[in-house]
TORTI-860366 format. One record per residue: residue in three letters; x, y, z of N, C-alpha, C, O in turn. Coordinates in steps of 0.1 Angstrom, whole numbers, padded with zeros to 4 digits, always signed. Layout:
AlaXYZXYZXYZXYZ
...
***
This chain:
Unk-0073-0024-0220-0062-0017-0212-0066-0017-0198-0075-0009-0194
Unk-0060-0026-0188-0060-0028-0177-0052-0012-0169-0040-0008-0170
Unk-0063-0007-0162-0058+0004-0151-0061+0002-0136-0070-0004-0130
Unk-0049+0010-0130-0050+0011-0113-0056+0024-0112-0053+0032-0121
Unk-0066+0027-0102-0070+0036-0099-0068+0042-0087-0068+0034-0078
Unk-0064+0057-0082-0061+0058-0067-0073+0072-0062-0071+0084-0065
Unk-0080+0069-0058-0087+0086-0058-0097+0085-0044-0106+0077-0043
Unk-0094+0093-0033-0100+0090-0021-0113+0094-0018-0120+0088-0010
Unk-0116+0108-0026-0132+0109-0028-0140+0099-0039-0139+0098-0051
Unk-0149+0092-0031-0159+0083-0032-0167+0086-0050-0169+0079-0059
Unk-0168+0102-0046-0178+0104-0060-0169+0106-0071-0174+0103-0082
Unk-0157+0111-0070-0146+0115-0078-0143+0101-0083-0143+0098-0095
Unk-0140+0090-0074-0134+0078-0077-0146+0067-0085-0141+0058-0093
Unk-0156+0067-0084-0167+0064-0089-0169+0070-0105-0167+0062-0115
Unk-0172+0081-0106-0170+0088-0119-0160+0084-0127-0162+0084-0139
Unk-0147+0081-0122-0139+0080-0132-0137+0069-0137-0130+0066-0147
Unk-0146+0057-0124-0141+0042-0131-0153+0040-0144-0151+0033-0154
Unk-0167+0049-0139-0176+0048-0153-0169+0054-0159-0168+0047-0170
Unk-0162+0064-0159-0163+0070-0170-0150+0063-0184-0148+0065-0196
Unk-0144+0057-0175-0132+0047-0177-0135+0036-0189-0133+0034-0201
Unk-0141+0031-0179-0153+0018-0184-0160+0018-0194-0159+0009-0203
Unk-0167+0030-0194-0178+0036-0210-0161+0035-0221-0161+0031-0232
Unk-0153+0038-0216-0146+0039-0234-0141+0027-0231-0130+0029-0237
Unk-0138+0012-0226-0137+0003-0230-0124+0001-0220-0116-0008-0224
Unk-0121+0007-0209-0111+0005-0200-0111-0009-0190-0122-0009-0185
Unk-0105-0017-0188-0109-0027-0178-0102-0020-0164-0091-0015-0165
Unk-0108-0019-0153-0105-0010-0139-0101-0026-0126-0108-0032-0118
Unk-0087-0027-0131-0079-0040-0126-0084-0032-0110-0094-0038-0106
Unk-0081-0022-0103-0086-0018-0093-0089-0002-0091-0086+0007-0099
Unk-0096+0000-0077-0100+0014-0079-0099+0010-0062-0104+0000-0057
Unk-0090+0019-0056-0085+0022-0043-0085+0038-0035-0087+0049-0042
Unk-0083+0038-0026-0084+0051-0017-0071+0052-0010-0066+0063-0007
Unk-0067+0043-0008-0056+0047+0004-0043+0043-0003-0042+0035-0012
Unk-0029+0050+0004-0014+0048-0002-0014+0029-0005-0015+0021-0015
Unk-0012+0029+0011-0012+0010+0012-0018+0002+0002-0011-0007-0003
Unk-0033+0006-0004-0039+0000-0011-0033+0004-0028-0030-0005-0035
Unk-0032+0011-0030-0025+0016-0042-0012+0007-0046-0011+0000-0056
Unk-0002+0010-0032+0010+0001-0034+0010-0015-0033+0020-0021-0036
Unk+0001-0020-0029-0003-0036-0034-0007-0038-0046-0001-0046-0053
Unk-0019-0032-0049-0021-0032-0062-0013-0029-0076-0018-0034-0087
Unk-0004-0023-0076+0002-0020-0084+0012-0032-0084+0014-0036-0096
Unk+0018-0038-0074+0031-0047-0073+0021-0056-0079+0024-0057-0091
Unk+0009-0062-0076+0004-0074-0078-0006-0077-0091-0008-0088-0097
Unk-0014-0060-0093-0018-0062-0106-0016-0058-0120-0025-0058-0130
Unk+0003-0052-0120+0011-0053-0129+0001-0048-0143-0001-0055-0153
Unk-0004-0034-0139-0020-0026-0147-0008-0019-0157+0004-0018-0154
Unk-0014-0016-0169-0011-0011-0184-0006+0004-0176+0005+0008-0178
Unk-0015+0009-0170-0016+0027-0169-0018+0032-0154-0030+0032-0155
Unk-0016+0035-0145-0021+0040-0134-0024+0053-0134-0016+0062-0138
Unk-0038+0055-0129-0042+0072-0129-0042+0073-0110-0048+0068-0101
Unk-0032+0084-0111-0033+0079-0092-0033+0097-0086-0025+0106-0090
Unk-0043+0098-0078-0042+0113-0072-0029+0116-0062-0025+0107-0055
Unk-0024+0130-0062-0016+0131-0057-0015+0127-0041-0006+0120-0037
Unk-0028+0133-0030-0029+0133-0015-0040+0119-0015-0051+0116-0020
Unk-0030+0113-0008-0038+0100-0006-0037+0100+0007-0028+0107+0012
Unk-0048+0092+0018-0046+0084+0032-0033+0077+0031-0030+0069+0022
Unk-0026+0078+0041-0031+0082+0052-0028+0097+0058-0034+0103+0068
Unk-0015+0101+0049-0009+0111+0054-0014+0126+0045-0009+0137+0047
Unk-0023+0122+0038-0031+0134+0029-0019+0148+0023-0021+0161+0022
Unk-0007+0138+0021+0002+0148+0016+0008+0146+0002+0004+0154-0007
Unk+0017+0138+0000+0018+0135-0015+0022+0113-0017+0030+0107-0024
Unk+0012+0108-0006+0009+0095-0005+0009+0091-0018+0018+0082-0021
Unk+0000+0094-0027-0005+0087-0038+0009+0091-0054+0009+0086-0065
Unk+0017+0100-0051+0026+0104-0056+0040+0093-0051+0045+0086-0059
Unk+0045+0094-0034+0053+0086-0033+0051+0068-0040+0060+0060-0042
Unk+0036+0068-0042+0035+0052-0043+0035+0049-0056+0038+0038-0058
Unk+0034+0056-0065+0036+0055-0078+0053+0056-0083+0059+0050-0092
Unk+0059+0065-0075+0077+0066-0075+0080+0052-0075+0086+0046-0083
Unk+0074+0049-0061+0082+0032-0056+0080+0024-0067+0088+0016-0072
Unk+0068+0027-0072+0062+0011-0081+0071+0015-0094+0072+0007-0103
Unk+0077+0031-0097+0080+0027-0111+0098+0020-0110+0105+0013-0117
Unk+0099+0027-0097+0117+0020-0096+0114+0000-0093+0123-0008-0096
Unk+0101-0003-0089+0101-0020-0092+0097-0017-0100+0090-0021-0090
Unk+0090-0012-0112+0087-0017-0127+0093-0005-0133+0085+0004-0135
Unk+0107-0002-0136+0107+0010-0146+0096+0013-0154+0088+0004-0157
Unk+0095+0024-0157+0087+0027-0171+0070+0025-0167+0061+0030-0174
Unk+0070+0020-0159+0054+0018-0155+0049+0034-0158+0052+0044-0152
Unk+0038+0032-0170+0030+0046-0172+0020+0055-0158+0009+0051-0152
Unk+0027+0064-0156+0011+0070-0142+0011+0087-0153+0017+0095-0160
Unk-0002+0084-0144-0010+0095-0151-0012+0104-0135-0019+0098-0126
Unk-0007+0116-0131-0011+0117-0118-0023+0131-0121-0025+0139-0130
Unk-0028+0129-0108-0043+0142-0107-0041+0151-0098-0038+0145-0088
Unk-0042+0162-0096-0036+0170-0087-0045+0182-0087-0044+0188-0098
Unk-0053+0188-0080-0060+0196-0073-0051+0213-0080-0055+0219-0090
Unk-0041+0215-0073-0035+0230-0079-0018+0226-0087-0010+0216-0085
Unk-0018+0238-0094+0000+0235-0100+0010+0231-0087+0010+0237-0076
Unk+0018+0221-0088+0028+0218-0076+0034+0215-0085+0031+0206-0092
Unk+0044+0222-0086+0062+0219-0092+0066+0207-0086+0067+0196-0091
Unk+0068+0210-0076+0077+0198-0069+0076+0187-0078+0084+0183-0087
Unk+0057+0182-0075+0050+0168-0079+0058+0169-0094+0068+0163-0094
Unk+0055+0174-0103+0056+0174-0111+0075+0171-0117+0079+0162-0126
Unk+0083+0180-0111+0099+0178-0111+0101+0161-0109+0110+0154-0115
Unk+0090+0157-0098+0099+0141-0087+0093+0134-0099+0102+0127-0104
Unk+0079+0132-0107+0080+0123-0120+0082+0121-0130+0082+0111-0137
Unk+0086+0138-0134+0096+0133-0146+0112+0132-0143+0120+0134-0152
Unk+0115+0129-0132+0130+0135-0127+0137+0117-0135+0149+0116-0138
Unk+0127+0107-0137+0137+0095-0143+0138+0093-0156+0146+0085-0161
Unk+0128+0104-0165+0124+0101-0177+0122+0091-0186+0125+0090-0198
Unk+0118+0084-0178+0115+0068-0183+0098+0063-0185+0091+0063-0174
Unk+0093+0060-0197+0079+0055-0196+0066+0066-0200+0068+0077-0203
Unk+0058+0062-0199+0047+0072-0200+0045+0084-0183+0045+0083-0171
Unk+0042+0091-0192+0040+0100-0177+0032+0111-0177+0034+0118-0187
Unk+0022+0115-0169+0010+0126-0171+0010+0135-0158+0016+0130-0148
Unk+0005+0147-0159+0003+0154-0150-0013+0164-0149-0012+0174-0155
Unk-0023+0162-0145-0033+0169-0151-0039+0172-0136-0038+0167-0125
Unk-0046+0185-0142-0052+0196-0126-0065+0183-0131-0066+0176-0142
Unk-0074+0184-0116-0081+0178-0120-0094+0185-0123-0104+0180-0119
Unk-0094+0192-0128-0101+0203-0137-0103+0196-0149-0113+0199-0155
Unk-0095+0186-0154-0092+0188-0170-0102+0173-0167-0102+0165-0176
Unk-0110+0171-0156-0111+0152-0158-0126+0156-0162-0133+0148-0168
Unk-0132+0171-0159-0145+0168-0163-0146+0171-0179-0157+0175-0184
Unk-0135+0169-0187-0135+0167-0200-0131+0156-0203-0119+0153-0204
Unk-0143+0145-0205-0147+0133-0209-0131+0130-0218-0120+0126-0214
Unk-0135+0135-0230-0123+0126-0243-0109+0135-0242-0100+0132-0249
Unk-0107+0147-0233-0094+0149-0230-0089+0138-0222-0081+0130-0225
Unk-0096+0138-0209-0091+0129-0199-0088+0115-0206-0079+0108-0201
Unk-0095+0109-0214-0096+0095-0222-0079+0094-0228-0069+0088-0224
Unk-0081+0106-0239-0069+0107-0241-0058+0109-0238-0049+0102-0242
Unk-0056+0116-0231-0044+0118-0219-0044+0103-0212-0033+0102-0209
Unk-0050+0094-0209-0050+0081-0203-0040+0073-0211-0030+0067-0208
Unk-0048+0075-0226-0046+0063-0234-0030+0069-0242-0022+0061-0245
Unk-0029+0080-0243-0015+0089-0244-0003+0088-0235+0008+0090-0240
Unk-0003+0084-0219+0005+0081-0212+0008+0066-0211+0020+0062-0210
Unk-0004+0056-0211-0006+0045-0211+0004+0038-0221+0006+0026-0220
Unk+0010+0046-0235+0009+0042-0253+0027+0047-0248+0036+0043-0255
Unk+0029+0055-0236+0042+0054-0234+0048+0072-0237+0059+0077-0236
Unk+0034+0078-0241+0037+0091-0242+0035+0101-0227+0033+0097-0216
Unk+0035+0115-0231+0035+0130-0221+0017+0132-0223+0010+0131-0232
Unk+0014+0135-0211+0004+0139-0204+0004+0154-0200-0007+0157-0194
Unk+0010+0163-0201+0010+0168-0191+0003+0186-0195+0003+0193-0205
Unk-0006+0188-0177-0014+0198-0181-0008+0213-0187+0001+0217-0180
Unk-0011+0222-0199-0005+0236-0197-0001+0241-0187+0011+0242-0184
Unk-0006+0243-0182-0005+0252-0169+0008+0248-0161+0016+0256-0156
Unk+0007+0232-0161+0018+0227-0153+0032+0234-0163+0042+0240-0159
Unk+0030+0232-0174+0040+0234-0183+0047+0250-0183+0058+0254-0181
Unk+0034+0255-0185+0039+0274-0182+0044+0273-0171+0056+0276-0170
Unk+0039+0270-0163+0048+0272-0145+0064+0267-0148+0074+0274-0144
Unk+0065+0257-0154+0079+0249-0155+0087+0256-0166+0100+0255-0167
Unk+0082+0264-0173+0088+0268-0184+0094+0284-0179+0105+0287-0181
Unk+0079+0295-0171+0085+0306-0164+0094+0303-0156+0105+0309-0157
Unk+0095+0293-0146+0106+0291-0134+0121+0292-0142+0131+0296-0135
Unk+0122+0288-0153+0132+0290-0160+0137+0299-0169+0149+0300-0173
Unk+0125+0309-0175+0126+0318-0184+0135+0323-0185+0141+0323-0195
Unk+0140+0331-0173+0155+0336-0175+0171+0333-0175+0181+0340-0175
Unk+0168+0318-0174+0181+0306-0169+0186+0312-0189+0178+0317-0198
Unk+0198+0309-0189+0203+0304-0204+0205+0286-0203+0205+0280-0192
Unk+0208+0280-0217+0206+0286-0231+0189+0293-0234+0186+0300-0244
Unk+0176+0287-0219+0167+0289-0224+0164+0302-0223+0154+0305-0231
Unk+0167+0310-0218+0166+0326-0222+0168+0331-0238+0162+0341-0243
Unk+0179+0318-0245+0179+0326-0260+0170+0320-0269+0172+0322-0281
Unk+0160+0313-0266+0146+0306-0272+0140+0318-0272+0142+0327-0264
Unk+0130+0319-0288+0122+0334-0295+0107+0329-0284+0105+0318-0278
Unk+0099+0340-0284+0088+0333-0280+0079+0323-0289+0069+0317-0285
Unk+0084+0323-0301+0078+0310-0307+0083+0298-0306+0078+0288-0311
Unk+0095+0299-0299+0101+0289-0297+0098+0280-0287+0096+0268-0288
Unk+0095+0291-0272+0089+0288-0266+0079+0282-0266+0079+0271-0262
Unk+0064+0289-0271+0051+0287-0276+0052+0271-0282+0044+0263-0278
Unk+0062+0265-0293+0062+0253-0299+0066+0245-0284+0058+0236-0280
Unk+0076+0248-0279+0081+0240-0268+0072+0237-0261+0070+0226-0258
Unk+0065+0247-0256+0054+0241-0245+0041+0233-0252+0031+0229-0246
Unk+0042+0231-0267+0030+0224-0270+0036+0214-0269+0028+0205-0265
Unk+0048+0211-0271+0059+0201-0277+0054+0187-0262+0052+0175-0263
Unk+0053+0196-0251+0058+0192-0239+0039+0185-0235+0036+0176-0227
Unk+0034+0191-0241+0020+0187-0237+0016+0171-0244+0006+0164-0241
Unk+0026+0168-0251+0026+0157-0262+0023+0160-0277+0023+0150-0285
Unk+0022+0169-0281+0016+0174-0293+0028+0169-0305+0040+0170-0304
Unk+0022+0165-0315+0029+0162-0326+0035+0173-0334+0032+0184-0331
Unk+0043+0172-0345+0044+0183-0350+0033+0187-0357+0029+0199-0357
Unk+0026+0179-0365+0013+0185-0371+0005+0189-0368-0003+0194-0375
Unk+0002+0188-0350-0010+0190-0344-0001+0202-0342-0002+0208-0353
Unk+0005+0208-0337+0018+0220-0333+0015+0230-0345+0009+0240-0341
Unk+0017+0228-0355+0014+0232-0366-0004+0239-0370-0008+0250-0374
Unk-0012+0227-0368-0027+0234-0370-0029+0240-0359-0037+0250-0360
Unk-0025+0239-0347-0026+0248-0340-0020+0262-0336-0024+0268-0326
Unk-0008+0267-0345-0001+0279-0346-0004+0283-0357-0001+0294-0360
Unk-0013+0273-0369-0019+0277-0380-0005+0281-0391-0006+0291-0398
Unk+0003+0275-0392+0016+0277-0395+0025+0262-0404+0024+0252-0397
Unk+0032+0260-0415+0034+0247-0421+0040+0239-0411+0047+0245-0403
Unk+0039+0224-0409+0047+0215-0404+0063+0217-0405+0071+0214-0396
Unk+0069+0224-0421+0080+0223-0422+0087+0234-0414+0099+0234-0411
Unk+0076+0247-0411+0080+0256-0400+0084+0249-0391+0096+0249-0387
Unk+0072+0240-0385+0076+0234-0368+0084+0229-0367+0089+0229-0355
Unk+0090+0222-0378+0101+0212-0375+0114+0215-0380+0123+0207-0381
Unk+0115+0231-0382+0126+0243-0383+0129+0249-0368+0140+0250-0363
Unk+0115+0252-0362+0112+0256-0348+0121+0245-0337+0131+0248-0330
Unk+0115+0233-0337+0122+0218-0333+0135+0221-0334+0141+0226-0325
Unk+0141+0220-0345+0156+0213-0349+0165+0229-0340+0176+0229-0333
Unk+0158+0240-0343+0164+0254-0334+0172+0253-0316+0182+0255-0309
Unk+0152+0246-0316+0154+0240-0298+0162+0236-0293+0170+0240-0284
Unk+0161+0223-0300+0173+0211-0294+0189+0218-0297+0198+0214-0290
Unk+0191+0225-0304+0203+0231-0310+0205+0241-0298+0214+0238-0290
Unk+0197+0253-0297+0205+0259-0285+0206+0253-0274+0215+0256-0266
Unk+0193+0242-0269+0193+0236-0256+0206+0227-0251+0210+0223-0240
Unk+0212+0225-0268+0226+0214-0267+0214+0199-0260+0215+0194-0249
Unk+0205+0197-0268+0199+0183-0266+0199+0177-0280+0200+0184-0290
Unk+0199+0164-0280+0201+0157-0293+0190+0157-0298+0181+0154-0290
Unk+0187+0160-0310+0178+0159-0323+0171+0146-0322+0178+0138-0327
Unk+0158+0142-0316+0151+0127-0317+0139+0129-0329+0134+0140-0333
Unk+0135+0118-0333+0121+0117-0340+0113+0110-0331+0102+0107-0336
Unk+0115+0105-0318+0108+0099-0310+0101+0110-0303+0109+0114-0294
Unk+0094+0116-0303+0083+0126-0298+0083+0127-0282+0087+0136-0275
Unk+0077+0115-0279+0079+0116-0263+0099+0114-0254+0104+0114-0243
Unk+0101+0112-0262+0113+0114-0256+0121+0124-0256+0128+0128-0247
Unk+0119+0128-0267+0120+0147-0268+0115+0154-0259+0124+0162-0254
Unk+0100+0154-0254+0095+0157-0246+0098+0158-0230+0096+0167-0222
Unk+0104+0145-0229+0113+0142-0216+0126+0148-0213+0131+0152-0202
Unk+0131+0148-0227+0143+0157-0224+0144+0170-0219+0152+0176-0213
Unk+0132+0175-0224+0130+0193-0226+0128+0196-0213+0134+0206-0208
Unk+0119+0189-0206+0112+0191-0194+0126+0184-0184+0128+0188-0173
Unk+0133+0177-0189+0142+0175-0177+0151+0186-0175+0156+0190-0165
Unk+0151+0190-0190+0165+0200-0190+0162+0212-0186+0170+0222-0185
Unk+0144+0213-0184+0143+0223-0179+0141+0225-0163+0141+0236-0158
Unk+0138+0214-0155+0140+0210-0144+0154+0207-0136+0154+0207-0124
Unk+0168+0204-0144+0177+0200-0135+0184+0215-0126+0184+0227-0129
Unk+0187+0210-0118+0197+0221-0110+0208+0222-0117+0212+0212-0122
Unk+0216+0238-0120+0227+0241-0124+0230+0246-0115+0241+0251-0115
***
């Protein structure tokens, strides 16, 4: 699995291409700056990109705008983005096309070796990445909007695992509760949300988070 790398600290960007590498990643490139990110990506047409949000030159959301550009020339192109504190915004502008794999992770979560692996190889495969935290933030900002106001809090609670990529069975051992619950929980959601009923997992996921993101 060929990846673009974008990360401007030296020791941060270093670690992650070992650490990449040790599970069997090929690191097509490992870059610092916006410019360099956005060539590479046009030209080495990589499986997954993991790209931090504040890139050179403008140390604002560089490494975010350049992953936008590259997925409108390659729809669907999977990014995994890294981001320092919760920022809605970042998070609203990449899933705002719902197309492709897509991640969001504090980079807190990279000094866990086989989360971070997985979350790579999870975005990369065309699925949701994305950190709790970011999720609770996206989920409170809405709490009191309807239809999602009339979600139980277990409703919620499944929703936000839903959103992290979690299957129903993993949803399940981890509420300690039967699959055929969760997927009573599921069929509820999409029903009050007025979203269509998928067995495609990540696209479920995309919807939830969009519909919990659009302006009304």
């Amino acid at each position: 699995m060929r990846v673009v790398l974008a990360e401007d600290l030296f020791l941060l960007r270093d670690g992650l291409v070992r650490l990449l590498e040790a599970y069997d990643f090929e690191i097509a490139a490992a870059v610092e700056t916006g410019p360099e990110l956005t060539r590479a990506l046009a030209a080495l047409e990589p499986d997954v990109a993991v790209v931090d949000v504040r890139l050179p030159p403008t140390h604002t959301d560089e490494g975010l705008q350049c992953a936008l550009r590259a997925r409108q020339d390659r729809p669907g192109l999977p990014v995994l983005v890294l981001s320092q504190h919760v920022e809605q915004l970042y998070a609203r502008e990449l899933l705002a096309d719902g197309s492709g794999g897509v991640g969001y992770l504090l980079k807190d979560r990279v000094f866990d070796a086989e989360q971070f692996v997985d979350a790579v190889r999870r975005v990369a495969a065309g699925g949701t990445a994305m950190d709790p935290q970011v999720i609770q933030q996206l989920l409170s900002r809405r709490a009191d909007d309807r239809p999602l106001g009339n979600l139980t809090a277990r409703e919620l609670e499944v929703m936000e695992l839903m959103a992290q990529g979690r299957s129903n069975a993993a949803i399940a051992a981890q509420l300690v509760v039967t699959e055929r619950a969760i997927a009573k929980h599921t069929s509820n959601i999409f029903t009050k949300l007025g979203l269509e009923v998928s067995d495609d997992d990540n696209r479920r996921v995309l919807a939830v988070l969009a519909y919990l993101d659009r302006d009304r």
